[in-house]
Every structure is written in structure tokens, then in C-alpha cells.
matplotlib code that plots the C-alpha trace (Angstrom):
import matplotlib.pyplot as plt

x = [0.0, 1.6, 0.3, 1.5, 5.1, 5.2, 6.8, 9.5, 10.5, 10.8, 13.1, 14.9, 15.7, 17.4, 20.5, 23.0, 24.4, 25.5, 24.5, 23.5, 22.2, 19.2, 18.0, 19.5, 18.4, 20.5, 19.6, 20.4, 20.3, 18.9, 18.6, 14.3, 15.0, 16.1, 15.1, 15.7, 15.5, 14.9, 14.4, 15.5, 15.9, 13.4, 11.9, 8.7, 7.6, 8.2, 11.7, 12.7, 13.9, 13.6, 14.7, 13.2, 12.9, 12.4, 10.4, 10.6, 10.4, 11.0, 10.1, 9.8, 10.1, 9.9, 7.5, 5.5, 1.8, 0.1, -0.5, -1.5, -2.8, 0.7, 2.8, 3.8, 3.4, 6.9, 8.3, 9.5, 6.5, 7.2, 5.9, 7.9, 6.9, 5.6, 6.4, 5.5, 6.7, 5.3, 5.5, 5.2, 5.4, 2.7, 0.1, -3.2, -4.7, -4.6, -5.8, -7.8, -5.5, -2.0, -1.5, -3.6, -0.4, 1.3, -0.5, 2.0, 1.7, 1.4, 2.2, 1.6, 2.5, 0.6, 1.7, 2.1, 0.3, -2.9, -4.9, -8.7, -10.6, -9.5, -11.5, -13.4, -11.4, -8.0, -6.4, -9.3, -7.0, -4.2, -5.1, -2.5, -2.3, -2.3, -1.3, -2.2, -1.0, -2.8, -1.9, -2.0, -3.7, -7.3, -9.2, -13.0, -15.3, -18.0, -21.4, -23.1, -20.7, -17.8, -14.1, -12.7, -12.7, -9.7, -10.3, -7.6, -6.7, -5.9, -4.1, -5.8, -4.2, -6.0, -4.4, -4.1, -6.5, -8.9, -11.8, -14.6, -17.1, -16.8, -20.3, -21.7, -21.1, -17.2, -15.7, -18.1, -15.5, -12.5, -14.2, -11.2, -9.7, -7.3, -6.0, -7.7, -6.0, -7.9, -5.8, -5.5, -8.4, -11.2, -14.3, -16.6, -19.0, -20.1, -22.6, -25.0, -22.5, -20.1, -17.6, -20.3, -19.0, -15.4, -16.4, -12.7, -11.5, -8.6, -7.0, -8.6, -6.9, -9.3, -6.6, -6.2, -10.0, -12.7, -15.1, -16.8, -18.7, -18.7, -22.7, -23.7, -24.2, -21.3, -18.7, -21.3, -19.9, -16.5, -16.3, -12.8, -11.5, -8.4, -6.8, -8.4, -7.1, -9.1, -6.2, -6.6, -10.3, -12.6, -14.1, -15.4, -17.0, -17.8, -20.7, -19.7, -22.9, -20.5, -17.8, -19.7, -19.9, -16.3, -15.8, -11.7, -10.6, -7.5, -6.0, -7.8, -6.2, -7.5, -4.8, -5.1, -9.0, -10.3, -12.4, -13.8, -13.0, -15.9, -19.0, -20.3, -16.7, -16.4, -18.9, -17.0, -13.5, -15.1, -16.1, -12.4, -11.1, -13.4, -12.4, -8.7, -8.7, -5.2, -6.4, -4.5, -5.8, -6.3, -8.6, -8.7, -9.8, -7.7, -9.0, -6.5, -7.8, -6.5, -8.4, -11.2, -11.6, -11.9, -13.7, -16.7, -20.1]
y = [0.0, 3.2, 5.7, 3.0, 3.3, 7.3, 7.3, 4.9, 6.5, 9.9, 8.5, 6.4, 9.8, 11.6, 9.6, 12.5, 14.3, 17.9, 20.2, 22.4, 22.0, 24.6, 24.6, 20.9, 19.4, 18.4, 19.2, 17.3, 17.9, 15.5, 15.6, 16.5, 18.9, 18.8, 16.8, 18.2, 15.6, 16.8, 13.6, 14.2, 17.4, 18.5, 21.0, 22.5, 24.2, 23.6, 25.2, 28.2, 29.2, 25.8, 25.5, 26.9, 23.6, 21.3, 18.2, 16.1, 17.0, 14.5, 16.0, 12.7, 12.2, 16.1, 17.9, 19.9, 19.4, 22.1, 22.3, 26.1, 27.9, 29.5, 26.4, 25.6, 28.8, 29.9, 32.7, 31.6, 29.6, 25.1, 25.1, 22.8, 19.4, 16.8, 14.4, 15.6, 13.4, 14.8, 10.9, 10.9, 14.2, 14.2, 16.3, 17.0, 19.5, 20.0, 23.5, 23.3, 25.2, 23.9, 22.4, 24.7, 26.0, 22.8, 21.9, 19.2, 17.4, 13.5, 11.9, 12.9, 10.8, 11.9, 8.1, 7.8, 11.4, 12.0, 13.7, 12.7, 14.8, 16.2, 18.9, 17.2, 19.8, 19.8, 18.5, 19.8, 22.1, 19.1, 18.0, 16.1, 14.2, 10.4, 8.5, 9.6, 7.5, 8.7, 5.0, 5.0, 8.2, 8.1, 8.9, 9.6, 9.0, 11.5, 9.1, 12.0, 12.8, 11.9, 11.9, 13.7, 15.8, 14.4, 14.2, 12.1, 9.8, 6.4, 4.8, 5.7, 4.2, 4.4, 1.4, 1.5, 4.0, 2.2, 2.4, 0.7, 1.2, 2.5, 4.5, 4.3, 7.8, 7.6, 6.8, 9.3, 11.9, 9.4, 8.0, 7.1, 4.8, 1.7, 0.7, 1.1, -0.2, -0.8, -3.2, -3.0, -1.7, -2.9, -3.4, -6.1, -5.8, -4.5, -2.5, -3.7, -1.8, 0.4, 0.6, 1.4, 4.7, 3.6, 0.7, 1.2, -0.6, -2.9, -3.4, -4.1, -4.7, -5.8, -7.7, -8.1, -6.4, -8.5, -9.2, -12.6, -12.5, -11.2, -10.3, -11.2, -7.2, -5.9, -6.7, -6.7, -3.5, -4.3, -5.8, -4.9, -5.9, -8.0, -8.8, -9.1, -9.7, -10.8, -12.1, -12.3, -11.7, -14.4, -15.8, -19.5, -19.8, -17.4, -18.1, -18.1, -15.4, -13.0, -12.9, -14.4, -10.8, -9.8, -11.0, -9.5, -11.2, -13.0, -13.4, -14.3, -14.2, -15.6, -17.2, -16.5, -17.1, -20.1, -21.0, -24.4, -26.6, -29.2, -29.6, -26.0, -24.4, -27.0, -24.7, -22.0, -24.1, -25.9, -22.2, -20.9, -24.1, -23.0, -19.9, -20.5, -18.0, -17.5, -18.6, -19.3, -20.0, -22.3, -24.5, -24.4, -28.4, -31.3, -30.4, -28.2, -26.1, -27.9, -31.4, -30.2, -30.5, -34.6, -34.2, -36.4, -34.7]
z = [0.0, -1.3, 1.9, 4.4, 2.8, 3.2, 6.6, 5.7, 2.7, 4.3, 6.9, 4.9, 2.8, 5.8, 5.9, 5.3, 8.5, 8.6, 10.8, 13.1, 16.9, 17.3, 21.1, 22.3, 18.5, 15.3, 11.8, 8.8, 5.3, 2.8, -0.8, -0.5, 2.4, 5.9, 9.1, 12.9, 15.3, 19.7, 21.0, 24.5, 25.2, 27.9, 25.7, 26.8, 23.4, 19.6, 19.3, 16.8, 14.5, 12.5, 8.9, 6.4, 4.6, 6.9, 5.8, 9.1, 12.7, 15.7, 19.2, 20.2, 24.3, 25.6, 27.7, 25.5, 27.6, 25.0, 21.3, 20.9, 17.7, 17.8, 18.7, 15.0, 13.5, 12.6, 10.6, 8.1, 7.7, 8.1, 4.6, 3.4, 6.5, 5.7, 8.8, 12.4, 15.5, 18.9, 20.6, 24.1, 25.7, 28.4, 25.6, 27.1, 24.9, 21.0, 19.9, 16.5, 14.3, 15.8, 12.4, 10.2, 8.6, 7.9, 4.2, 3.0, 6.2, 5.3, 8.3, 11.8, 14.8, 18.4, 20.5, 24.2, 25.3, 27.3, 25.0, 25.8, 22.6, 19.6, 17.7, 14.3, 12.8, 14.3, 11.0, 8.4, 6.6, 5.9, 2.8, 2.0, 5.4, 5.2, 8.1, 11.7, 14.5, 17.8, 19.7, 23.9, 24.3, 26.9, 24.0, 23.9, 21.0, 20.3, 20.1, 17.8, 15.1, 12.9, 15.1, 13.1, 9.6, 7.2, 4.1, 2.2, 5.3, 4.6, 7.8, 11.3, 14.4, 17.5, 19.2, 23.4, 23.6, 26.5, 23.3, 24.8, 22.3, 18.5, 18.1, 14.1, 13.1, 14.3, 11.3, 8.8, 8.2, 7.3, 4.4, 2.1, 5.2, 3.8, 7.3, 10.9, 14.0, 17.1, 18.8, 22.7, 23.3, 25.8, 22.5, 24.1, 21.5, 17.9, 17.0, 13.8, 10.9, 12.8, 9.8, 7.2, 6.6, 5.5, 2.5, 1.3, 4.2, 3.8, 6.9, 9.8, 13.5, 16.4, 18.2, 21.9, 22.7, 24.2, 21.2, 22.6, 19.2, 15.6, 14.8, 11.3, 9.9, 11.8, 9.2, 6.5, 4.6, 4.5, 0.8, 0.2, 3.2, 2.8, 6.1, 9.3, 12.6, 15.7, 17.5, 21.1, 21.9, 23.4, 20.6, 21.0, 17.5, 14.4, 11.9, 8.5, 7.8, 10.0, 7.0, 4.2, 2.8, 2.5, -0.9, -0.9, 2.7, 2.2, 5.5, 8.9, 12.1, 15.1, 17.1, 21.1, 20.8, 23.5, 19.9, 20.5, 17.3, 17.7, 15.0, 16.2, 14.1, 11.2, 9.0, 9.5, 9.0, 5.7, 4.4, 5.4, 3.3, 0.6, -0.2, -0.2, 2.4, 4.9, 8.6, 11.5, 14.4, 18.0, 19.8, 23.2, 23.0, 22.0, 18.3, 16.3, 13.4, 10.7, 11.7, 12.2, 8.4, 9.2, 11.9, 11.9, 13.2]

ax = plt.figure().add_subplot(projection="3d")
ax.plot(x, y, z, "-o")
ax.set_aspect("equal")
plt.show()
């Protein structure tokens, strides 16, 4: 997938090392631009000046606690980012037009803070953003409305963020989503279609929640889906009805399920077999998954 690949290539591009130190950071300059790495350096606000053509930042590990309207608006304008790293500095609050500024972000990474809401339009005016990676922050859901505004987003991590519930309007404003991870979370259930609103889906990660069940609609919509992963839940069986619709699924996972691989499963293990499609998985009985195929019922 080309947007997954737009982080690596940007770092893999700032290999060369000259520079300056600017406030406790280091700048290097690459052959698209420049990246300034601060990991480290007990900095309390975005530092300046900052080059002029900087196309990554790395605050990584700091204690900036605010995201102001101002925090990012330099002179000369950071016209030229494209890669924004703020991982793990204690950030509570993200003010709506901290990144208004920045129109050729692509990537944005937001891990490890404490930031419980985000404004629907905190990244509105980044039309070129891509991937967002807002992983172990408290995060709450608005039950009423889309979580946020982006228009062009294709890979939305929300991994670690104690998600207990994913209401059916969440997703409405990400519509062009190719990869959504919700790993780690504490999902006990589905809703009847909570993923209706991104079709273009993918990707999928529901690993290590506590889905004891997968109802029949709430995967219904998800026709292009090629890889989901249910590792770690508590499933004990799936009905084939549950994925029968998700005509592009190549790959299942469901290892660290207690599934129970008696005559209940085999429908679902014959239909697996059937479609050619790429399952792993255990039994918490002295059945594995690939005999159940023989098993007599």
C-alpha cells in the first residue's frame, strides 16, 4: 500500500548528516530537504527558529503538555513538513488550528500522550495528510458525530486508547480509510454496521480487545477488506454469515481465541477451506484447526 510506505520512505531519505544544533536538537540535510530531530531534550515548546525547509520533525520524548494555535506557526512559515513526530510528551490539549499551517503534512504521529478529545477539525486544513498515529492516548469518542474531519486519510491508528465502544457515526469523516488499528483496546462488542461509513477498508486490527462475538451485519460492509485480525479476543465460534460478505478477505487471524473446534466451528473451517482464504488459528480443546476438516459430526 503506497500511503503506508510514506513514513519509511521519508526517513529512509534523511541519511546524510551535517548540521547544526538549534536549542539541544540536530539538523540534517537530505537531498528533498532537511530533518531536525529533539528527542531528549526536555523541551517544553516547539523550538525556533527551525529551517526553512524542513520536511521532518522529531520532538519525540519532551514535555511539551500544549498544542497552541501558535505552537507551530513559525516565521519563516514550516511550509515545506511533511512528517510531524510529537511521541510521548505528556500532551493533554490540542488546539484546533495547531496544524492549520502545515498543508503538506502527510504523516503525523501523536503516541504515548494524554490527550482525551481532539476537535473534528483539528487537522481539516491538511489536505494532503495520510497516516495519523494517535496510539495510547485516553481517548474519547464523540457518540453523535464523525471523530474527526480528514479528508484524504488512509491509515488511522487508535491502538491502546482504552476504546470501549466505536459508536456508528465515528468513522463518517475518514471516508477514504485503507488501514484502521484498534488493537488494545477494551471493545466487548459490535454495534449492527459500525464501519459502514469507510467501505474502502482494507485493513482491519481488532486484536487483543474482548469481542466474545462477531454479529452477522457488523462486518457486512467491508467488501474490500483484505486482512483481518481478531487475535486475542474471546471468541469461542464465528458463523460463517459473520464474513460471508467480505468478498476481498485474504488473510484471517485468530490465534489466542479459546475457539472451540468441535462440529459447532467446522462450517465455518469448511467455508475458510473453501475460499482458499489464509487462517490461523487455536482451539482451546484437543481439536487443532486444521483437523477439524476430518472431523466427523
Amino acid at each position: 500500500m503506497a500511503a503506508v510506505a510514506v513514513a519509511a520512505a521519508l526517513l529512509a531519505t534523511a541519511s546524510t548528516a551535517m548540521a547544526d544544533d538549534i536549542d539541544g536538537c540536530t539538523s540534517y540535510h537530505t537531498y528533498i530537504g532537511s530533518r531536525t530531530d529533539c528527542l531528549n531534550a526536555s523541551l517544553t515548546e516547539v523550538p525556533r527558529p527551525l529551517p526553512r525547509d524542513l520536511h521532518i520533525l522529531d520532538l519525540s520524548h519532551n514535555n511539551i503538555s500544549t498544542l497552541s494555535n501558535t505552537s507551530l506557526s513559525h516565521q519563516p512559515p514550516l511550509s515545506s513538513l511533511e512528517m510531524l513526530i510529537l511521541d510521548y510528551n505528556g500532551i493533554t490539549f490540542v488546539h484546533r488550528d495547531a496544524f492549520r499551517h502545515l498543508t503538506l503534512l502527510r504523516a503525523v504521529y501523536l503516541r504515548g500522550n494524554r490527550i482525551t478529545q481532539l476537535h473534528r477539525l483539528t487537522f481539516f486544513h491538511n489536505l494532503r495528510l495520510q497516516e495519523l498515529f494517535l496510539s495510547e492516548n485516553p481517548l474519547v469518542l464523540p457518540s453523535n458525530r464523525g471523530f474527526l474531519s480528514v479528508r484524504l486519510l488512509l491509515v488511522l491508528h487508535m491502538d491502546g486508547c482504552n476504546i470501549t465502544h466505536i459508536p456508528p457515526s465515528a468513522f463518517s469523516e475518514t471516508v477514504r480509510l485503507r488501514a484502521l488499528v484498534l488493537a488494545n483496546n477494551q471493545i466487548s462488542s459490535l454495534d449492527e454496521r459500525p464501519f459502514a461509513p469507510i467501505p474502502f477498508l482494507m485493513f482491519l486490527n481488532l486484536s487483543n480487545n474482548a469481542l466474545q462475538t462477531v454479529p452477522r451485519d457488523a462486518l457486512s460492509t467491508l467488501q474490500n477488506l483484505i486482512r483481518l485480525d481478531l487475535q486475542d479476543n474471546r471468541l469461542q465460534n464465528i458463523e460463517v454469515e459473520a464474513l460471508a460478505s467480505l468478498e476481498g478477505l485474504r488473510r484471517l487471524e485468530l490465534d489466542g481465541n479459546p475457539l472451540k473446534c468441535d462440529c459447532q466451528l467446522k462450517p465455518f473451517r469448511l467455508w475458510a477451506q473453501n475460499r482458499s482464504l489464509a487462517a490461523s488459528a487455536t482451539c482451546v480443546n484437543k481439536k487443532s484447526w486444521d483437523t477439524l476438516l476430518n472431523l466427523q459430526c
